[in-house]
C-alpha positions as CSV (number, residue, x, y, z in Angstrom):
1,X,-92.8,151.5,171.7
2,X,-90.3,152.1,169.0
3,X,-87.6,149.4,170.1
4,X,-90.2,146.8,170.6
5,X,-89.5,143.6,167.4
6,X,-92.3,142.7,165.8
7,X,-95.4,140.9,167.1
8,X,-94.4,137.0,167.1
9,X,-96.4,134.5,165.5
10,X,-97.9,133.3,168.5
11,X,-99.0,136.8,169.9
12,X,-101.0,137.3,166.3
13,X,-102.3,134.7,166.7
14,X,-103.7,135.2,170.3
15,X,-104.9,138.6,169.1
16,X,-106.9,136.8,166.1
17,X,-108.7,135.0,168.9
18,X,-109.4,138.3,171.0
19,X,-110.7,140.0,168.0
20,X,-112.5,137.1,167.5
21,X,-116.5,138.3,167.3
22,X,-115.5,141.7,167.0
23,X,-114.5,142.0,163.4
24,X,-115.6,140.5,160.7
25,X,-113.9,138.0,159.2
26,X,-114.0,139.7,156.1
27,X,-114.2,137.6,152.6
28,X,-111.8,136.5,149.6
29,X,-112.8,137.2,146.1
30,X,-111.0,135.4,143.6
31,X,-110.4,137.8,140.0
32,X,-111.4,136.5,136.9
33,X,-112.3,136.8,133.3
34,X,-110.9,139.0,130.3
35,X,-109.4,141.9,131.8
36,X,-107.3,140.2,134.6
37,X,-106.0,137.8,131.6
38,X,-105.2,140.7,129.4
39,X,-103.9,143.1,132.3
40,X,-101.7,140.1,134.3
41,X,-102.3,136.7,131.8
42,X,-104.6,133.8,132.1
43,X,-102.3,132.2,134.5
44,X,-102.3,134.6,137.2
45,X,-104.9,134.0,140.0
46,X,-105.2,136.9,142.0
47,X,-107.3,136.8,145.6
48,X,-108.4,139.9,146.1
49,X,-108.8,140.3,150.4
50,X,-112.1,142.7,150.9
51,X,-111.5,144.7,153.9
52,X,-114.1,147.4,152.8
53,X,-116.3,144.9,154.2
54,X,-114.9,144.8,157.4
55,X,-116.8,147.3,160.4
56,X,-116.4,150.5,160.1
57,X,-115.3,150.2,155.8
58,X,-111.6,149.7,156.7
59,X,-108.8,147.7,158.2
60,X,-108.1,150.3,160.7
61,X,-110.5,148.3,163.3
62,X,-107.9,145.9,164.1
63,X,-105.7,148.1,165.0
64,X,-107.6,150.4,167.1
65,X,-109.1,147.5,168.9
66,X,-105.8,146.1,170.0
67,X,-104.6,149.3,171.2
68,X,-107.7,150.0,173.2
69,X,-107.3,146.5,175.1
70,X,-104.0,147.1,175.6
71,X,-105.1,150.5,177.7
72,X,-104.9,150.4,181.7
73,X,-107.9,151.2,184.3
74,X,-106.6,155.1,184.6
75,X,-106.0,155.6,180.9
76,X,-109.3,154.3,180.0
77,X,-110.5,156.8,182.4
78,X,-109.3,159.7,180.9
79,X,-110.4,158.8,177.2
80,X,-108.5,159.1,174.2
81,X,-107.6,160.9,171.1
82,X,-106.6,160.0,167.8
83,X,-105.3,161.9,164.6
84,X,-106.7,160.9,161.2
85,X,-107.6,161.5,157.8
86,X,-110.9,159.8,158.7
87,X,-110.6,156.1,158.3
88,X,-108.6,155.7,161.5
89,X,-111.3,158.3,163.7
90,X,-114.1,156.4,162.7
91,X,-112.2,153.0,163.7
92,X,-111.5,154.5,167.0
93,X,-114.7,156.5,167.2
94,X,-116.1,152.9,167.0
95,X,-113.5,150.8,169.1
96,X,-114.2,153.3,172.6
97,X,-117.8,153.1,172.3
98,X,-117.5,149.4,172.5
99,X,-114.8,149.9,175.4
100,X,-117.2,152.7,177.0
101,X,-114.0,154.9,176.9
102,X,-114.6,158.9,175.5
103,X,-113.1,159.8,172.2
104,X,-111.8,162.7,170.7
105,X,-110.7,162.7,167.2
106,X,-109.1,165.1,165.1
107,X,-109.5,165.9,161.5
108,X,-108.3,167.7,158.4
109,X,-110.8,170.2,156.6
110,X,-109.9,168.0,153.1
111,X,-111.7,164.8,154.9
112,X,-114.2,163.4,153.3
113,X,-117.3,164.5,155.3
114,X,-119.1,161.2,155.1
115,X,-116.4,160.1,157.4
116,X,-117.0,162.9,159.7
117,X,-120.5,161.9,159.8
118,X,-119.5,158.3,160.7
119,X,-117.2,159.9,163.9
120,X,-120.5,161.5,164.9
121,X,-122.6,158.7,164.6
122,X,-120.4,156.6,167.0
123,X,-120.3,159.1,169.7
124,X,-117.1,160.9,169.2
125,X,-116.5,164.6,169.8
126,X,-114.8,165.8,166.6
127,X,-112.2,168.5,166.3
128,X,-110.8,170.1,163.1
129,X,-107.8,171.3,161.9
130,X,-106.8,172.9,158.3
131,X,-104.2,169.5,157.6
132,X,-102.7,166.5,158.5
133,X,-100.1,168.1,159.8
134,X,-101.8,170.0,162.1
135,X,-104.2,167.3,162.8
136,X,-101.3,165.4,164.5
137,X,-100.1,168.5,166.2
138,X,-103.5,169.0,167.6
139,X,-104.0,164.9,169.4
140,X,-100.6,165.4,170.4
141,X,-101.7,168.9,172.4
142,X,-104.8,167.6,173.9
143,X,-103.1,163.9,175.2
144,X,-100.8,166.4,177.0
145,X,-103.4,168.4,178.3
146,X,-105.9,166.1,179.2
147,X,-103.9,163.2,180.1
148,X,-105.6,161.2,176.8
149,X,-104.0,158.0,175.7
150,X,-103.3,158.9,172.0
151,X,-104.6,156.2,169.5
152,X,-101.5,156.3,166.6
153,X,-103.3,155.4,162.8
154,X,-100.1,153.5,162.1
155,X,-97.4,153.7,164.6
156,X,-96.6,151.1,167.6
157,X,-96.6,147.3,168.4
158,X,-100.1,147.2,169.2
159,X,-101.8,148.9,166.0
160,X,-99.2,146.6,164.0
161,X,-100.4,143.3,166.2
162,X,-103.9,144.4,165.6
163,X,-103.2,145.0,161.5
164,X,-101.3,141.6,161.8
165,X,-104.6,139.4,162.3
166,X,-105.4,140.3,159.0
167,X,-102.4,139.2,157.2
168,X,-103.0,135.7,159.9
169,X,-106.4,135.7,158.3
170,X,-105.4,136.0,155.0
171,X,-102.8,133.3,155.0
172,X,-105.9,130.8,156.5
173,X,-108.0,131.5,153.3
174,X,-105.0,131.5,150.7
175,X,-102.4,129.3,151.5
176,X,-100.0,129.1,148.7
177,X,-99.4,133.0,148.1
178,X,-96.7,133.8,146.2
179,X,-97.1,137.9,145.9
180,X,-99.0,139.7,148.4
181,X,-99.5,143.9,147.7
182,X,-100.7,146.2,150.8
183,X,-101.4,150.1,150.5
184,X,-99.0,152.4,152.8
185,X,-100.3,155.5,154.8
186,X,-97.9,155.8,157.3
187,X,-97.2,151.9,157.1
188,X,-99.3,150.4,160.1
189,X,-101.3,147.9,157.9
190,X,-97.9,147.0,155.7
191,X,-96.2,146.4,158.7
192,X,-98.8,144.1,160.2
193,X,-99.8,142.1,156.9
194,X,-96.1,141.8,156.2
195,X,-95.2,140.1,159.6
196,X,-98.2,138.4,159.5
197,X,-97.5,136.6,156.2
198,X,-93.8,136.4,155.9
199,X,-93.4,134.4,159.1
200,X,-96.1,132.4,158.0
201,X,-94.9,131.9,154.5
202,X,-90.8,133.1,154.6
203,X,-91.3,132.7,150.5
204,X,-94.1,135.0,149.8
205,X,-92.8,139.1,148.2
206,X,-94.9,141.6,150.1
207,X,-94.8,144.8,148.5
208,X,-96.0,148.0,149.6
209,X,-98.2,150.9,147.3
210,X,-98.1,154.6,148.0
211,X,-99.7,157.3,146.0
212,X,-97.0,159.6,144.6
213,X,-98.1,162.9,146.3
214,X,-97.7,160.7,149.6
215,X,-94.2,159.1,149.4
216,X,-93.2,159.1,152.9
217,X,-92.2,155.3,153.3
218,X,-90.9,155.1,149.9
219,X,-88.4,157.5,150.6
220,X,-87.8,156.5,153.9
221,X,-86.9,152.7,152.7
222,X,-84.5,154.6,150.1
223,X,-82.7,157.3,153.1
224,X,-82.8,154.3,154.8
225,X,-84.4,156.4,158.0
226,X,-88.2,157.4,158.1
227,X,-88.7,160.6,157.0
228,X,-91.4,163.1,156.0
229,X,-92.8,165.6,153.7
230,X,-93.7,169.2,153.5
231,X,-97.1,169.0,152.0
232,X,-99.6,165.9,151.3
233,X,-101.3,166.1,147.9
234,X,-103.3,162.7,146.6
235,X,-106.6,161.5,146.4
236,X,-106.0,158.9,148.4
237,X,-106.7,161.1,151.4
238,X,-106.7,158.4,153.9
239,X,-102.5,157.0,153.1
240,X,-101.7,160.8,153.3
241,X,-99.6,160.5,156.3
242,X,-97.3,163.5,157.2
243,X,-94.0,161.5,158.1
244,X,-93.0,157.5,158.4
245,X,-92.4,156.9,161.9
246,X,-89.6,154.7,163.5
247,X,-91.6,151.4,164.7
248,X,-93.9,150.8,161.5
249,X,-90.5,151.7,159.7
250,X,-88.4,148.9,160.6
251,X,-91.1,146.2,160.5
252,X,-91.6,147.3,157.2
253,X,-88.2,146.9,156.2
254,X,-87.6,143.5,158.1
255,X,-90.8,142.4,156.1
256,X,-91.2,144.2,152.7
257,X,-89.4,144.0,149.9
258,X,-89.8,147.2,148.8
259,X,-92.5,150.2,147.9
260,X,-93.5,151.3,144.7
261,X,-95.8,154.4,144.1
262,X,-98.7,155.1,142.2
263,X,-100.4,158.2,140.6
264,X,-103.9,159.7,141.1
265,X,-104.4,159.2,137.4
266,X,-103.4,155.0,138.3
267,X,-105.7,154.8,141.5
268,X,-108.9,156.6,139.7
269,X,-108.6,154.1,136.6
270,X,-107.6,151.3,139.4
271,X,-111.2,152.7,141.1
272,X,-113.0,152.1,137.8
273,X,-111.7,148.8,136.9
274,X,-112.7,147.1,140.2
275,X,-116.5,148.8,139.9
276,X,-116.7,147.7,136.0
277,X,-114.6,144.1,136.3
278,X,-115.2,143.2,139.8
279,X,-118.1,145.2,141.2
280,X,-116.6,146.3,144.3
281,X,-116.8,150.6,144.9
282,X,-113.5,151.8,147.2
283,X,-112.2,154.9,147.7
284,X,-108.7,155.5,146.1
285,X,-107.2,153.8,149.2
286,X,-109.0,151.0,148.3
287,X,-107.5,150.8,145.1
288,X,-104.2,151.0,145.5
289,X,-102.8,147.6,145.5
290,X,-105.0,147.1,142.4
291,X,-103.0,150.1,140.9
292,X,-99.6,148.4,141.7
293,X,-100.5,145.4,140.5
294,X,-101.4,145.9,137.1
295,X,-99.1,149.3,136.9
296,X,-95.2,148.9,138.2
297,X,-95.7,145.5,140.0
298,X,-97.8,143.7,136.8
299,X,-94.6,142.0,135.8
300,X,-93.5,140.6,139.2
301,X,-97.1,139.5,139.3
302,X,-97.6,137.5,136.4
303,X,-97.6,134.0,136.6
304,X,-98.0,134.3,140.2
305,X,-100.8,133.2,143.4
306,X,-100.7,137.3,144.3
307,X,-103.0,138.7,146.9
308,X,-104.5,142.1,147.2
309,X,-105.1,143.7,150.2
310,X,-108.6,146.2,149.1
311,X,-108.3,148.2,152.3
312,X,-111.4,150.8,152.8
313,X,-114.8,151.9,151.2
314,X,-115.4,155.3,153.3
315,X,-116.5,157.8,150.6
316,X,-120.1,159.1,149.8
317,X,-121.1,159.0,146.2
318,X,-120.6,162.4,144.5
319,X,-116.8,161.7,145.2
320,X,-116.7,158.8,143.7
321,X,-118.7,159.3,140.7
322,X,-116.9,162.5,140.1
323,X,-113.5,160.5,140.9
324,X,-114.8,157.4,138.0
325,X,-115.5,160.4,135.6
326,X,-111.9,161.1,135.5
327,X,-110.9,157.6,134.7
328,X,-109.2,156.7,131.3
């Protein structure tokens, strides 16, 4: 579905009414008090958009959803398969035991294993592999195989339309956005928040964040082509995809301004000031957009309505504590 434009107005907005009831229509938080005045100034109000509430701890329910209802009779039949770092499995894990469609989902070793117990628990059969990499290799194997429809975390009209009904939701509860900042993976929720809200509001800068030791869309917007890299190495696990992929690609760059990266070092402190300030616990993910906005995008930000897409929660505790510890 690579040549396919982006999802119109009107078609995110029918898919907000399909997924109506079966997401959450997950909450604002509005960011006050000292540290957002000294890390952004008094006269920035920043929205923060809390997707770690939404089912499964992420985003990546919309997007699985959409491309689940988008399957025929046959394909349904034959189940599906998905590659993920574990955000996207449990979505789908999720998603086809709502459809009553059979799910096979294939992870890295480094996942967390909280989100392999969350597969589980929803009924998929779970297969590993040693990376990402291979993790892709692997769907891509069985679909042929088997005759699976694969599930793509990122890539496709559907996953975007589905990712879209959050930027359409977004929009509903803030209005008058002026900045909006959205973590990349492989770009599937940048690509749907940023078509969502730019046809909505034509004046609004969406920016994407990637963690440095994940930099495929970053350097895809700069070869102007998507590429990939050799090795992933973050700990942001879940926006460690392998390669950017043409469809998410070119929405992104229709959309997004541009995307600006991030260290581990940014996303742990970025972890520690949301528990401390604004009491919310996220996995790096989670954090990103925080880390952009008061690191490399703080002065584009000040001064201005900027929203902040907090995209997932999926960690278990020793992580995160021993993540928090590293903090500055």
């Amino acid at each position: 579905m690579t040549t396919e434009h982006a999802p119109a107005l009107d078609a995110i907005a029918a898919e907000f009414e399909r997924q109506r009831g079966k997401v959450v229509r997950t909450p604002v938080l509005e960011w006050w008090g000292p540290a957002r005045d000294a890390l952004l100034g008094a006269d920035t109000p920043v929205a923060f958009k809390l997707e770690l509430f939404q089912k499964t701890g992420t985003f990546k329910l919309r997007g699985a959803l959409s491309v689940l209802e988008s399957l025929d009779a046959e394909s349904r039949r034959r189940g599906v398969v998905a590659a993920s770092g574990g955000n996207h499995a449990i979505a789908v894990s999720f998603a086809a035991r709502l459809a009553g469609v059979d799910a096979k989902v294939v992870i890295p070793d480094t996942a967390n294993p909280f989100r392999r117990r969350q597969c589980a628990a929803h009924g998929a059969t779970i297969i590993s592999a040693a990376t990402i990499h291979e993790a892709f290799e692997t769907a891509e194997r069985i679909a042929r195989e088997e005759g699976r429809a694969i599930v793509h975390p990122f890539e496709g009209y559907h996953t975007t339309l589905g990712t879209a009904t959050l930027g359409h939701e977004l929009v509903e509860q803030v209005p008058d956005l002026d900045v909006v900042i959205v973590p990349v993976g492989g770009g599937g929720l940048c690509s749907g928040v940023a078509a969502a809200v730019r046809q909505r509001l034509p004046r609004c800068r969406v920016f994407g964040v990637e963690p440095e030791g994940a930099d495929t869309m970053y350097r895809s917007f700069r070869a102007g082509a998507p590429v990939g890299i050799e090795k992933v190495a973050t700990i942001a696990d879940s926006l460690g995809a392998p390669r950017a992929l043409p469809y998410s690609f070119s929405v992104c760059r229709q959309y997004v301004e541009d995307i600006v990266l991030v260290s581990d070092q940014q996303l742990e402190n970025a972890m520690k000031l949301l528990m401390e300030d604004v009491k919310l616990a996220v996995e790096p993910a989670g954090a990103a957009a925080t880390a952009a906005a008061v690191g490399p995008l703080s002065g584009m930000c000040r001064g201005k309505r900027v929203g902040i897409i907090v995209c997932g929660a999926n960690i278990d505790s020793g992580t995160y504590s021993s993540l928090l510890l590293k903090a500055e």
